[in-house]
mmCIF file of the N, C-alpha and C atoms, coordinates in Angstrom:
data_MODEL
# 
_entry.id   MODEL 
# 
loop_
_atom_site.group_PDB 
_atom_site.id 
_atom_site.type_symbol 
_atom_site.label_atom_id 
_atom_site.label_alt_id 
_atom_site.label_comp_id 
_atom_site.label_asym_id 
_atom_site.label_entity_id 
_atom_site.label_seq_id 
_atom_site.pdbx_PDB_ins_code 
_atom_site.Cartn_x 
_atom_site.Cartn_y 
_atom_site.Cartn_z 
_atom_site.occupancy 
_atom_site.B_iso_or_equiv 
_atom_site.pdbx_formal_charge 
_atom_site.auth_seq_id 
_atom_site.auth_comp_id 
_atom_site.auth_asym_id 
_atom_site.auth_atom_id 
_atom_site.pdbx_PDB_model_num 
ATOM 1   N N  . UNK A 1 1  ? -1.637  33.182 -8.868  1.00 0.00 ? 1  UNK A N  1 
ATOM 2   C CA . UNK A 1 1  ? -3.095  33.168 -8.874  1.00 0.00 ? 1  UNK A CA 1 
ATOM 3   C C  . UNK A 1 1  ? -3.575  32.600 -7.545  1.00 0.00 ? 1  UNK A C  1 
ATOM 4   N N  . UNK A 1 2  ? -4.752  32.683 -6.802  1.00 0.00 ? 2  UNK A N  1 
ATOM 5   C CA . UNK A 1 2  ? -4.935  32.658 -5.536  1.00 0.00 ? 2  UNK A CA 1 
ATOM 6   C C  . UNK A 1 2  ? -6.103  31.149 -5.516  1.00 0.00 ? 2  UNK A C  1 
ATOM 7   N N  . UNK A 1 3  ? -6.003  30.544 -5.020  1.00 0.00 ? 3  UNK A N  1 
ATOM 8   C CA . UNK A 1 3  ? -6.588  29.256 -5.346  1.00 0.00 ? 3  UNK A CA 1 
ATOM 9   C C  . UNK A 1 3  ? -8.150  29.159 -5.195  1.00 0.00 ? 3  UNK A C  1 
ATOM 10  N N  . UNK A 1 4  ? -8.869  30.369 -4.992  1.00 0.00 ? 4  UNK A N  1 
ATOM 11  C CA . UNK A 1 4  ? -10.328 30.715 -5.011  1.00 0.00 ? 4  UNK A CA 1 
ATOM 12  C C  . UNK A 1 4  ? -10.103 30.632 -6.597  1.00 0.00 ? 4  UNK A C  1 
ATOM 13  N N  . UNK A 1 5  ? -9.594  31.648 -6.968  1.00 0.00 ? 5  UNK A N  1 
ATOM 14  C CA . UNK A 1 5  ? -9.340  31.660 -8.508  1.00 0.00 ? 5  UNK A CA 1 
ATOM 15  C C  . UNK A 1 5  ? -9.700  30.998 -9.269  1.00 0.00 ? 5  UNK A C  1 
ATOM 16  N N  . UNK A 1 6  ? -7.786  30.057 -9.486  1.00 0.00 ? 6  UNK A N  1 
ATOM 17  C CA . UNK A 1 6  ? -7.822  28.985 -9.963  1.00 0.00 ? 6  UNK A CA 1 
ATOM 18  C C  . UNK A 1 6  ? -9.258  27.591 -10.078 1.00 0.00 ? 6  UNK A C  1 
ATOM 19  N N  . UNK A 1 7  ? -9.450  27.569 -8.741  1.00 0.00 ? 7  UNK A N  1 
ATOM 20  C CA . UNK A 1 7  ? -10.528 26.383 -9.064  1.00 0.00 ? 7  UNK A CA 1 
ATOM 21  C C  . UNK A 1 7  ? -11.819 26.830 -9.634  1.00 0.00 ? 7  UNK A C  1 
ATOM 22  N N  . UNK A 1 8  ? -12.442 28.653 -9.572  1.00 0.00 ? 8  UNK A N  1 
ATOM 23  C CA . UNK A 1 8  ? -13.221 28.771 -10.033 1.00 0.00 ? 8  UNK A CA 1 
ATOM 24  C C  . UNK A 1 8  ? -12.923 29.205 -11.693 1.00 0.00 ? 8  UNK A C  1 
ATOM 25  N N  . UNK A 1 9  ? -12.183 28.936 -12.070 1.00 0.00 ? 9  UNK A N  1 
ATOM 26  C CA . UNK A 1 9  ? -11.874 28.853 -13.505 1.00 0.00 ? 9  UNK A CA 1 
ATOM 27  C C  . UNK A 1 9  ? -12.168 27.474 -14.379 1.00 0.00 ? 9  UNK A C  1 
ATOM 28  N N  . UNK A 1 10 ? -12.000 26.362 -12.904 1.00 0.00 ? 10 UNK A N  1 
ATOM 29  C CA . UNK A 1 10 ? -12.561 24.978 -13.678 1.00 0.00 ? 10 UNK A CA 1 
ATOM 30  C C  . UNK A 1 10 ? -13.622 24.452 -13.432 1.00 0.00 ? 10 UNK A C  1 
ATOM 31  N N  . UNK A 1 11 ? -14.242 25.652 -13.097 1.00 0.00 ? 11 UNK A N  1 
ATOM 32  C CA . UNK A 1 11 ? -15.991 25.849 -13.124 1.00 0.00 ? 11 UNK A CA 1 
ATOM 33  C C  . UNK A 1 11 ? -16.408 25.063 -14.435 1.00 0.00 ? 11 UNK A C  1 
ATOM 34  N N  . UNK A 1 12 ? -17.458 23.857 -14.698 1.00 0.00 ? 12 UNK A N  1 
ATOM 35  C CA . UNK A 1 12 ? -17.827 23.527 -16.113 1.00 0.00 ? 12 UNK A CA 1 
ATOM 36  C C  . UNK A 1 12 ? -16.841 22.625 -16.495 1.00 0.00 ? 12 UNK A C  1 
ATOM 37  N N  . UNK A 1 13 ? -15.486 21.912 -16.169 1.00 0.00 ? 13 UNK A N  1 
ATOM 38  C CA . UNK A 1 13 ? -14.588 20.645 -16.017 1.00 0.00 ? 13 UNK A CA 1 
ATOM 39  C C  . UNK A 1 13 ? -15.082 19.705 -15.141 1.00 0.00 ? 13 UNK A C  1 
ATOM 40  N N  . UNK A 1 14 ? -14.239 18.688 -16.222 1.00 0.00 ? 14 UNK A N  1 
ATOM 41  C CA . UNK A 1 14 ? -14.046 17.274 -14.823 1.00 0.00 ? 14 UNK A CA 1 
ATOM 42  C C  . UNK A 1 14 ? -12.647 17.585 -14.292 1.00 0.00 ? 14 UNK A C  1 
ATOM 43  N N  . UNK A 1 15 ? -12.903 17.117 -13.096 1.00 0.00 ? 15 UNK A N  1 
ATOM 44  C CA . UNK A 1 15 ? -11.616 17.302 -11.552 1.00 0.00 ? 15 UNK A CA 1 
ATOM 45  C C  . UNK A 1 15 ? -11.823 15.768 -11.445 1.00 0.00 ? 15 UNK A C  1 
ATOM 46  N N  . UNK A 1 16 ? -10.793 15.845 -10.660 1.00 0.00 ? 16 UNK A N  1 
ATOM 47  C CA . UNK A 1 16 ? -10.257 14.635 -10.040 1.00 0.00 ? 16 UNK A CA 1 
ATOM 48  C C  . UNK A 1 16 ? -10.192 14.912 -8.792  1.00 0.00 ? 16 UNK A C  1 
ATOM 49  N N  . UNK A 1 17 ? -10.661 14.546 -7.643  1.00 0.00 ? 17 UNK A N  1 
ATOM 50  C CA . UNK A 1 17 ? -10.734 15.143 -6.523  1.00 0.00 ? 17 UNK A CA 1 
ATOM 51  C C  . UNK A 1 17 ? -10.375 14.117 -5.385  1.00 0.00 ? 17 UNK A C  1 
ATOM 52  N N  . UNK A 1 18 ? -9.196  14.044 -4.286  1.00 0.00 ? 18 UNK A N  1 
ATOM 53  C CA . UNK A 1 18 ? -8.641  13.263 -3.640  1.00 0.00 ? 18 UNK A CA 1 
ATOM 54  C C  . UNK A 1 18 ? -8.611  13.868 -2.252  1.00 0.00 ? 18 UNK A C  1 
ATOM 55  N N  . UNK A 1 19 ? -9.496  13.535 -0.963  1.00 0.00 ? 19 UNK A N  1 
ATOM 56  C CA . UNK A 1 19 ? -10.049 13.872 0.224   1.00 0.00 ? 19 UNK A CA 1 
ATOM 57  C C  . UNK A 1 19 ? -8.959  12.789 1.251   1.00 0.00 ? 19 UNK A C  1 
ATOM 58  N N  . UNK A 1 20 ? -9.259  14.200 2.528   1.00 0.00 ? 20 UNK A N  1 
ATOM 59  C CA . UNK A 1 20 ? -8.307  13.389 3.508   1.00 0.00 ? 20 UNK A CA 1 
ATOM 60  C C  . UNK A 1 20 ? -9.109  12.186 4.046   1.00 0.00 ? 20 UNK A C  1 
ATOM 61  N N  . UNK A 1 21 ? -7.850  11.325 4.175   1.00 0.00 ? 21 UNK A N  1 
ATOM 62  C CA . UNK A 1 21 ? -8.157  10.013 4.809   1.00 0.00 ? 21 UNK A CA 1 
ATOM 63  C C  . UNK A 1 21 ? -9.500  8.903  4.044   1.00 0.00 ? 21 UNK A C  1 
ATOM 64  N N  . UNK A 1 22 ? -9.282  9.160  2.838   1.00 0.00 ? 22 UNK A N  1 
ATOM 65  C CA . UNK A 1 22 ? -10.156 8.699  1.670   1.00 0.00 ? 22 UNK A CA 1 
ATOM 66  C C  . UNK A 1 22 ? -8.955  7.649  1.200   1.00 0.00 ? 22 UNK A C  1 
ATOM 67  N N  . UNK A 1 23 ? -9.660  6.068  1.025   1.00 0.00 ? 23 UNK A N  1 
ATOM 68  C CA . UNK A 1 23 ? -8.704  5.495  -0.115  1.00 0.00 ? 23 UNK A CA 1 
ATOM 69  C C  . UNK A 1 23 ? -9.440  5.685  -1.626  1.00 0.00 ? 23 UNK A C  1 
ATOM 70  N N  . UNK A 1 24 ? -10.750 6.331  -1.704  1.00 0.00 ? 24 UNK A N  1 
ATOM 71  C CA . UNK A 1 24 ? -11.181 6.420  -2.841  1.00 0.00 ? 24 UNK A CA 1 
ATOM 72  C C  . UNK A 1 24 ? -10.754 7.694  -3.218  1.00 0.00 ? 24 UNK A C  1 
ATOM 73  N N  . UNK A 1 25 ? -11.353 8.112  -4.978  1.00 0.00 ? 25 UNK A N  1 
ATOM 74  C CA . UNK A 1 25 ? -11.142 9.733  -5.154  1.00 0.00 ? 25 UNK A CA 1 
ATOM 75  C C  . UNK A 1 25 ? -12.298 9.664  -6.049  1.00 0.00 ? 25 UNK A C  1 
ATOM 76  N N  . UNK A 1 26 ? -12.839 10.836 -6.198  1.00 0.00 ? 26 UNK A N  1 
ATOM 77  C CA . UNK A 1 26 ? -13.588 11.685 -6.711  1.00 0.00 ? 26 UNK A CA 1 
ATOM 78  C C  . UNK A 1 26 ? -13.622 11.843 -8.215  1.00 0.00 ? 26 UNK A C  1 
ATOM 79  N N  . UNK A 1 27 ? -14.241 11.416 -9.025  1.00 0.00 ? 27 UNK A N  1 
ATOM 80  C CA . UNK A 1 27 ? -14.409 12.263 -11.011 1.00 0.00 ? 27 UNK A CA 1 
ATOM 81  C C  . UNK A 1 27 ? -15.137 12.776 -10.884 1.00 0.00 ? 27 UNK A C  1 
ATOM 82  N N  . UNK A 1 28 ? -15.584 14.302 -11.435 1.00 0.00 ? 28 UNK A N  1 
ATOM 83  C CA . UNK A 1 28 ? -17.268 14.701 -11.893 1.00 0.00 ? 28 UNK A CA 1 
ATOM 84  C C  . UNK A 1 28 ? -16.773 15.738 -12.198 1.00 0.00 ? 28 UNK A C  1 
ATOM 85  N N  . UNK A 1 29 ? -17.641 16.324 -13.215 1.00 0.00 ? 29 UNK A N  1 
ATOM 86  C CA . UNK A 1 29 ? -17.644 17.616 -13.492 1.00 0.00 ? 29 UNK A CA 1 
ATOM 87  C C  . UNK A 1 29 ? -18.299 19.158 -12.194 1.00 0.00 ? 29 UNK A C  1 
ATOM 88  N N  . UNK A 1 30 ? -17.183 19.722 -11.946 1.00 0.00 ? 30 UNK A N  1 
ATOM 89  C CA . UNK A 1 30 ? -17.348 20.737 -10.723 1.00 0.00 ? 30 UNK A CA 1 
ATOM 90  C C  . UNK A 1 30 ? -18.246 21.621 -11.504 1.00 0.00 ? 30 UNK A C  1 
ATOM 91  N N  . UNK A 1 31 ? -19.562 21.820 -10.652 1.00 0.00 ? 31 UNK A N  1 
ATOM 92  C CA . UNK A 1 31 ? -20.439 23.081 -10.783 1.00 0.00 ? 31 UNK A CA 1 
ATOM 93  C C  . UNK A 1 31 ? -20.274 23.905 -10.404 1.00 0.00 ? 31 UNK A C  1 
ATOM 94  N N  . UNK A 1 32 ? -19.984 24.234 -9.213  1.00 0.00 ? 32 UNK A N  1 
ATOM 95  C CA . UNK A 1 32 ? -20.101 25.065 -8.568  1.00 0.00 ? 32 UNK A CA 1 
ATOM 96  C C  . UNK A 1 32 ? -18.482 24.984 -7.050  1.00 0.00 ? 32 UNK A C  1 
ATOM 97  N N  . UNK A 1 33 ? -17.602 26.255 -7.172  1.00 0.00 ? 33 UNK A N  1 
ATOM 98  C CA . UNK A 1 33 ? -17.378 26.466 -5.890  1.00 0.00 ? 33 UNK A CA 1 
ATOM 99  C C  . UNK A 1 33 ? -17.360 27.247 -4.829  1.00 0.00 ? 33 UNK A C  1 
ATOM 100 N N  . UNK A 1 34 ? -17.320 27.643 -3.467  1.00 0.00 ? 34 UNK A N  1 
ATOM 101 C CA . UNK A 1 34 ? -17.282 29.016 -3.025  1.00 0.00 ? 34 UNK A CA 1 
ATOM 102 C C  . UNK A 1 34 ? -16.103 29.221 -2.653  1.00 0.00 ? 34 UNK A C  1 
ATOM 103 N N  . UNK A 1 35 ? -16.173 30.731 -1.374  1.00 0.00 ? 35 UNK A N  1 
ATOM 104 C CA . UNK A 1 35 ? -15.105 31.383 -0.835  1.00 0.00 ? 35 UNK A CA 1 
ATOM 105 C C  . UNK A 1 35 ? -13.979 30.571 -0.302  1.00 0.00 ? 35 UNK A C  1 
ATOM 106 N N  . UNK A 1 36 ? -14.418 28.868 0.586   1.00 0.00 ? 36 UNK A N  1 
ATOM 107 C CA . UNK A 1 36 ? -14.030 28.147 1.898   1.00 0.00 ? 36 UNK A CA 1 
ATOM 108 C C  . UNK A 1 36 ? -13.276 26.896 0.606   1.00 0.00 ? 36 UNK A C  1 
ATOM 109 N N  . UNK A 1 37 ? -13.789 26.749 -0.366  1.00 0.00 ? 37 UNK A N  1 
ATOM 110 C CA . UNK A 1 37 ? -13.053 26.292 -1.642  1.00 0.00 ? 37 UNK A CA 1 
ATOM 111 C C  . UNK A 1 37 ? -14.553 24.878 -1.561  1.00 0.00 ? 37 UNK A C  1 
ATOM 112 N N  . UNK A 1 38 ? -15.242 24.846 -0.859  1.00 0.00 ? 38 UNK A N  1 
ATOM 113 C CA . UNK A 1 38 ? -16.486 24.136 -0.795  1.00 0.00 ? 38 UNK A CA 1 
ATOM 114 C C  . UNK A 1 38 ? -16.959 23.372 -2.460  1.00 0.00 ? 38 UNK A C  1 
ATOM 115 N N  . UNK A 1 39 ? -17.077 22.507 -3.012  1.00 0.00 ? 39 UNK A N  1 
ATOM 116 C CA . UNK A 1 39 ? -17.271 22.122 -4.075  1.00 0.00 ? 39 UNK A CA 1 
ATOM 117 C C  . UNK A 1 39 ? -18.403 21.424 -4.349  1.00 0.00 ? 39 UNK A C  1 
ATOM 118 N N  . UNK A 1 40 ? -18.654 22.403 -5.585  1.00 0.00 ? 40 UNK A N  1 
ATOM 119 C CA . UNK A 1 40 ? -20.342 20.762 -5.869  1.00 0.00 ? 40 UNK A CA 1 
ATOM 120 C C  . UNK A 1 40 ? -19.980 20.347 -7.355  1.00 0.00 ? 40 UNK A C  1 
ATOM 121 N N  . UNK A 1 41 ? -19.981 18.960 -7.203  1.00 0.00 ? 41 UNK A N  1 
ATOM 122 C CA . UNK A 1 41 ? -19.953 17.976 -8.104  1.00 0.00 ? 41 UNK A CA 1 
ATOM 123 C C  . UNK A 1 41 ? -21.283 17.719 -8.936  1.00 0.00 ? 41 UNK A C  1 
ATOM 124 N N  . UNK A 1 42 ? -21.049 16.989 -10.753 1.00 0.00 ? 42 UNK A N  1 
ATOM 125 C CA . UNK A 1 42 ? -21.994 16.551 -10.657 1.00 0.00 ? 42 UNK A CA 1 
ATOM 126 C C  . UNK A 1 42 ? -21.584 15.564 -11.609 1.00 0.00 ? 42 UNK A C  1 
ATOM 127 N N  . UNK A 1 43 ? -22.673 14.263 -12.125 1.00 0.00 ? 43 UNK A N  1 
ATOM 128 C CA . UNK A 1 43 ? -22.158 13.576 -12.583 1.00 0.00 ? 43 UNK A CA 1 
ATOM 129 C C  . UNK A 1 43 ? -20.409 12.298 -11.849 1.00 0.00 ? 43 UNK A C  1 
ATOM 130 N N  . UNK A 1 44 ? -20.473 12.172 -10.751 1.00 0.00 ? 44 UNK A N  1 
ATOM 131 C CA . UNK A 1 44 ? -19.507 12.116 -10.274 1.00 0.00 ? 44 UNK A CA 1 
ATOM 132 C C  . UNK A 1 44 ? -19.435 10.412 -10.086 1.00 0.00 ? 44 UNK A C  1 
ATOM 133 N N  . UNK A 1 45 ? -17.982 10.245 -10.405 1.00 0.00 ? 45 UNK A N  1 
ATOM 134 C CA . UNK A 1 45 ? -17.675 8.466  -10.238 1.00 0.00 ? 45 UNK A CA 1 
ATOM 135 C C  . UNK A 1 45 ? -16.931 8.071  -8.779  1.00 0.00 ? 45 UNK A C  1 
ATOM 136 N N  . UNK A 1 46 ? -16.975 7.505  -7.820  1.00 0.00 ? 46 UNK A N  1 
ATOM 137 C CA . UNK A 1 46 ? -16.104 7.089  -7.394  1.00 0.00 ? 46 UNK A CA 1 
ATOM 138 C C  . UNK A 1 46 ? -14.848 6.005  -7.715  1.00 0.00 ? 46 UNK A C  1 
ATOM 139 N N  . UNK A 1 47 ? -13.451 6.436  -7.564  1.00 0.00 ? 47 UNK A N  1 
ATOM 140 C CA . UNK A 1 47 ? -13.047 5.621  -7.802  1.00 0.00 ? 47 UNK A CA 1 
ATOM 141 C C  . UNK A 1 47 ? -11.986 4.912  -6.585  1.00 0.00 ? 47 UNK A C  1 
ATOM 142 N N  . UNK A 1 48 ? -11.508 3.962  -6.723  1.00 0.00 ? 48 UNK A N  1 
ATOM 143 C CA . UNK A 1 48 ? -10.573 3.125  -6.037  1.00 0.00 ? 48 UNK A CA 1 
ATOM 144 C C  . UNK A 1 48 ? -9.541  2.301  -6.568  1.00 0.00 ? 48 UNK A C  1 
ATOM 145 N N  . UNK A 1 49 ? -8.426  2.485  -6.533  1.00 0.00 ? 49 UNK A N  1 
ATOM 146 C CA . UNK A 1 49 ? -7.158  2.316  -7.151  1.00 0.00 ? 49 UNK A CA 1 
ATOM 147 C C  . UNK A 1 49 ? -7.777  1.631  -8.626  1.00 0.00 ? 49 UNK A C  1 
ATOM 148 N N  . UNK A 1 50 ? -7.977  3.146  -9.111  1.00 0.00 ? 50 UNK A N  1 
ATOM 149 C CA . UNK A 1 50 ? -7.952  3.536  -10.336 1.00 0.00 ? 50 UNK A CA 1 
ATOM 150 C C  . UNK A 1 50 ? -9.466  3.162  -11.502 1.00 0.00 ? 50 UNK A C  1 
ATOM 151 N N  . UNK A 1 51 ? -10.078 2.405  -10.747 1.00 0.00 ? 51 UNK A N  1 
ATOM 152 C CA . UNK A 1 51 ? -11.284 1.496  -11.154 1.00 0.00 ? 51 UNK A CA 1 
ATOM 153 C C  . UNK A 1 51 ? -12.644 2.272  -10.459 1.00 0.00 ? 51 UNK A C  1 
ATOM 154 N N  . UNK A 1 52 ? -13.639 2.155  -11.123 1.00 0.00 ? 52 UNK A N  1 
ATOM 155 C CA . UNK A 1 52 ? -15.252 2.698  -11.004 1.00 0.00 ? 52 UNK A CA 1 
ATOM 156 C C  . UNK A 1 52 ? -15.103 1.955  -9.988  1.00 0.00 ? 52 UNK A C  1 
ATOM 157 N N  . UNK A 1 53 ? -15.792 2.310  -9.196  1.00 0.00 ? 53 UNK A N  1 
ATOM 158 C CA . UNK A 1 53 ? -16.425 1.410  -7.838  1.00 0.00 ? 53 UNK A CA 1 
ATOM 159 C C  . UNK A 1 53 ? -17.558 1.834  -7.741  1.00 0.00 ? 53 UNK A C  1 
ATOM 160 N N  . UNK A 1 54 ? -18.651 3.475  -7.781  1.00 0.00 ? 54 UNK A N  1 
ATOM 161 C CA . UNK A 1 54 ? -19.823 3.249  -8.124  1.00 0.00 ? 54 UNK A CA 1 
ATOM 162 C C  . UNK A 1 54 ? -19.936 4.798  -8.749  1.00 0.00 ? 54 UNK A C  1 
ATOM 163 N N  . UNK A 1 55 ? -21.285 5.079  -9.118  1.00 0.00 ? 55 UNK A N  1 
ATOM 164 C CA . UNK A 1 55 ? -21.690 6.317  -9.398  1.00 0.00 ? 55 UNK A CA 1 
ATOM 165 C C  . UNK A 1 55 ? -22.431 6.838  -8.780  1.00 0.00 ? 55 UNK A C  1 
ATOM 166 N N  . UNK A 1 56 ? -21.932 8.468  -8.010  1.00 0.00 ? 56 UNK A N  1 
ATOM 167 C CA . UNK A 1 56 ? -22.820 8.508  -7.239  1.00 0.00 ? 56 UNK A CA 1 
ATOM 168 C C  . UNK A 1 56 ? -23.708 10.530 -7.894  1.00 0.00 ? 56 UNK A C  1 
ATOM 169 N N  . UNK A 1 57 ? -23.755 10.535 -9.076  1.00 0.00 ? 57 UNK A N  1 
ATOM 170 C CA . UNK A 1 57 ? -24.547 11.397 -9.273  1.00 0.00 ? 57 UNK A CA 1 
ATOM 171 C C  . UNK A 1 57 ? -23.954 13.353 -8.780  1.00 0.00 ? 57 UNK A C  1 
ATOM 172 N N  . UNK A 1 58 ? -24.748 13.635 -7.896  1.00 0.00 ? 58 UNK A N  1 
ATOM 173 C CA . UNK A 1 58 ? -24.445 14.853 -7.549  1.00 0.00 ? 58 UNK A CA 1 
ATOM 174 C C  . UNK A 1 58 ? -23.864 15.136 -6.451  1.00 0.00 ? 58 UNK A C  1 
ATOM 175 N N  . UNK A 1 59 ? -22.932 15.491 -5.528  1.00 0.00 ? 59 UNK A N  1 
ATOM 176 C CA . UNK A 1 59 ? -22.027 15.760 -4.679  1.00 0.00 ? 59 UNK A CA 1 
ATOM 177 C C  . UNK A 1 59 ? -21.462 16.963 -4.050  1.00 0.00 ? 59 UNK A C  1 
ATOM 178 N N  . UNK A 1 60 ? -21.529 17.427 -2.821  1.00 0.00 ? 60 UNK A N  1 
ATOM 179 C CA . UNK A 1 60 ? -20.770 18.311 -2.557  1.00 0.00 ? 60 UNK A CA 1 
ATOM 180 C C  . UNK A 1 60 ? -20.161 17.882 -1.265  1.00 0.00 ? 60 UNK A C  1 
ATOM 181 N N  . UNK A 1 61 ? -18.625 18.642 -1.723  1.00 0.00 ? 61 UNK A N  1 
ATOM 182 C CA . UNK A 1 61 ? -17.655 18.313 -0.617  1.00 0.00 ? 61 UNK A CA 1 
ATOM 183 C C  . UNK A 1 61 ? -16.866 19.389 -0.081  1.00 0.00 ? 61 UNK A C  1 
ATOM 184 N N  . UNK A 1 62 ? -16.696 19.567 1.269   1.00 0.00 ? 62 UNK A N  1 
ATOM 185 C CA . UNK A 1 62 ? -16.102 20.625 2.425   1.00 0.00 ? 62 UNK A CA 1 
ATOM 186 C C  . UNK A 1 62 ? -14.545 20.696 2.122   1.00 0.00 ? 62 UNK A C  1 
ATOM 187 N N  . UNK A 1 63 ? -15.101 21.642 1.272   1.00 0.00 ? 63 UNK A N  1 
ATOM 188 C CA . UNK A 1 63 ? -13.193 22.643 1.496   1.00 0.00 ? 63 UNK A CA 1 
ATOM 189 C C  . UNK A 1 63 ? -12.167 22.110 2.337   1.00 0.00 ? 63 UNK A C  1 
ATOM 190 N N  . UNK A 1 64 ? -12.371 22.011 3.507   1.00 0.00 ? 64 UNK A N  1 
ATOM 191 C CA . UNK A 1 64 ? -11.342 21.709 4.396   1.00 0.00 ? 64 UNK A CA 1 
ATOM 192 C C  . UNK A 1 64 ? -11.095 19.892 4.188   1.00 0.00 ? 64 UNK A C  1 
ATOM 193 N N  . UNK A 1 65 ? -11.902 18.896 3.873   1.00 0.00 ? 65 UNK A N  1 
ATOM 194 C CA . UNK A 1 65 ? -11.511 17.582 3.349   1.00 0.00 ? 65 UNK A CA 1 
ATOM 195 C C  . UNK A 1 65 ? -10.972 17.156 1.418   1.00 0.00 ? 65 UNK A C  1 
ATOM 196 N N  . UNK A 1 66 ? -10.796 18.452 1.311   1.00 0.00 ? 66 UNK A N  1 
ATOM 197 C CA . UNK A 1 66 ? -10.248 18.126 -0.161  1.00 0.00 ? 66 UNK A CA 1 
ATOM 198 C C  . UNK A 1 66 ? -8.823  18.711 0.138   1.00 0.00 ? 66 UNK A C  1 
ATOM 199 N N  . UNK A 1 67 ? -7.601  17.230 -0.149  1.00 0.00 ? 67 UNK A N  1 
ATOM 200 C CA . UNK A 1 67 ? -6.514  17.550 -0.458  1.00 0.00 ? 67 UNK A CA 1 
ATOM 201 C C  . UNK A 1 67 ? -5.827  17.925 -1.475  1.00 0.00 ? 67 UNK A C  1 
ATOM 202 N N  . UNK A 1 68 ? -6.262  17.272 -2.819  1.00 0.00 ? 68 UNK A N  1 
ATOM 203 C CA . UNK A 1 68 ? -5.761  17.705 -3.886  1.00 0.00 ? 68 UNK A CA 1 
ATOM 204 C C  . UNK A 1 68 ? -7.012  17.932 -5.132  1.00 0.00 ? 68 UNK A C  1 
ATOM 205 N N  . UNK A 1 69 ? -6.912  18.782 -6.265  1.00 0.00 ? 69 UNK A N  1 
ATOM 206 C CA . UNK A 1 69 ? -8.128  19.171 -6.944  1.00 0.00 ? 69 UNK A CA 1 
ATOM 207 C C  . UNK A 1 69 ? -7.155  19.137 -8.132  1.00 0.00 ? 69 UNK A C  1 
ATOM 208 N N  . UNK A 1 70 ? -7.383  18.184 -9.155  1.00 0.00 ? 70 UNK A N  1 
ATOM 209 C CA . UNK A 1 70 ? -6.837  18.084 -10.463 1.00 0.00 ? 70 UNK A CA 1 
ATOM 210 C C  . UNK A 1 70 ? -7.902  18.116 -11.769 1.00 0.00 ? 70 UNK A C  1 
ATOM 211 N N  . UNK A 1 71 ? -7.590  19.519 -12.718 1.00 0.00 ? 71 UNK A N  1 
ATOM 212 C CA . UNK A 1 71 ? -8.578  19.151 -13.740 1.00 0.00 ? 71 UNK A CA 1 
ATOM 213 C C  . UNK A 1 71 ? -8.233  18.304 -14.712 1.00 0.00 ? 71 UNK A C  1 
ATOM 214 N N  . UNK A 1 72 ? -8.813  17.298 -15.311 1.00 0.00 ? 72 UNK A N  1 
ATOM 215 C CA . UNK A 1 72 ? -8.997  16.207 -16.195 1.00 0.00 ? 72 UNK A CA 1 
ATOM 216 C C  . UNK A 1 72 ? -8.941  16.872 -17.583 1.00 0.00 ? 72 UNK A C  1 
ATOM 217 N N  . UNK A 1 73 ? -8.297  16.247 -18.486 1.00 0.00 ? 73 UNK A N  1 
ATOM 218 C CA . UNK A 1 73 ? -8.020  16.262 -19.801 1.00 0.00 ? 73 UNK A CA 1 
ATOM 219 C C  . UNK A 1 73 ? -9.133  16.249 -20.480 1.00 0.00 ? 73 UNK A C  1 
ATOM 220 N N  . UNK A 1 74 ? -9.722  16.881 -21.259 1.00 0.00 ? 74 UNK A N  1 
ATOM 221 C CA . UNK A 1 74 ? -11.008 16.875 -22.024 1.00 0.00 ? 74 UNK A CA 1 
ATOM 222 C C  . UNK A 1 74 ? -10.561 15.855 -23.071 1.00 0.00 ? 74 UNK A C  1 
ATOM 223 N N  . UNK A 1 75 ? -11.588 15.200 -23.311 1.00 0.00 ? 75 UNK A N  1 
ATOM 224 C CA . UNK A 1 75 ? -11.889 13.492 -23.778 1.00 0.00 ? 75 UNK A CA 1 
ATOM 225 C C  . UNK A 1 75 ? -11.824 14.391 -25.420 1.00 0.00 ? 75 UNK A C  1 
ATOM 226 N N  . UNK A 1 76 ? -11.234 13.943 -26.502 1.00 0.00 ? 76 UNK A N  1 
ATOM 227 C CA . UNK A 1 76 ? -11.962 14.642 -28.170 1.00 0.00 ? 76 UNK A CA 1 
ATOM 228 C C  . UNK A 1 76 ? -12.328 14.003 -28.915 1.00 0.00 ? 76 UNK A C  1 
ATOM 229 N N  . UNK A 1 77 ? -14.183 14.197 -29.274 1.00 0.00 ? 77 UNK A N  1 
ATOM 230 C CA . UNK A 1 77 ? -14.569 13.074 -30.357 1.00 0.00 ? 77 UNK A CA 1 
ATOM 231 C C  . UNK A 1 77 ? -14.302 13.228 -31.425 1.00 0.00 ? 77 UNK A C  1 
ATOM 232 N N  . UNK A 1 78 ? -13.675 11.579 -31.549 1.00 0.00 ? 78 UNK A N  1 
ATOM 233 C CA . UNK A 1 78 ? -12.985 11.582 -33.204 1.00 0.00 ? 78 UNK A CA 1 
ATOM 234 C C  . UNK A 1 78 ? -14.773 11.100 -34.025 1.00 0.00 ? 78 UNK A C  1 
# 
């Protein structure tokens, strides 16, 4: 599968999103991505070894500074 694909399949998920030369990473649910793999966030946490550090709402980040893009386990209310 070609990785335009893939990430636009987790269109409507939370990602985990880890940028070059970042010690933080990225939570939010991905809205939207394009052709360049360009991403918009929303709802999004920053975190830092492993802990909230703040919330910063809505987000978009440049294709070329995202190293790794992991979708998150959907949470199930008991």
């Amino acid at each position: 599968m070609f990785p335009s694909k893939r990430v636009q399949s987790l269109v409507g998920r939370r990602v985990h999103v880890e940028m070059k030369g970042e010690k933080s990473v990225l939570e939010g649910v991905l809205t939207s991505a394009d052709e360049y793999l360009n991403l918009h966030l929303s709802k999004v946490n920053e975190l830092e070894d492993g802990e909230r550090k703040r919330q910063l709402g809505s987000v978009v980040v440049r294709g070329n500074n995202v190293v790794l893009l992991t979708p998150l386990e959907e949470r199930t209310q008991e």
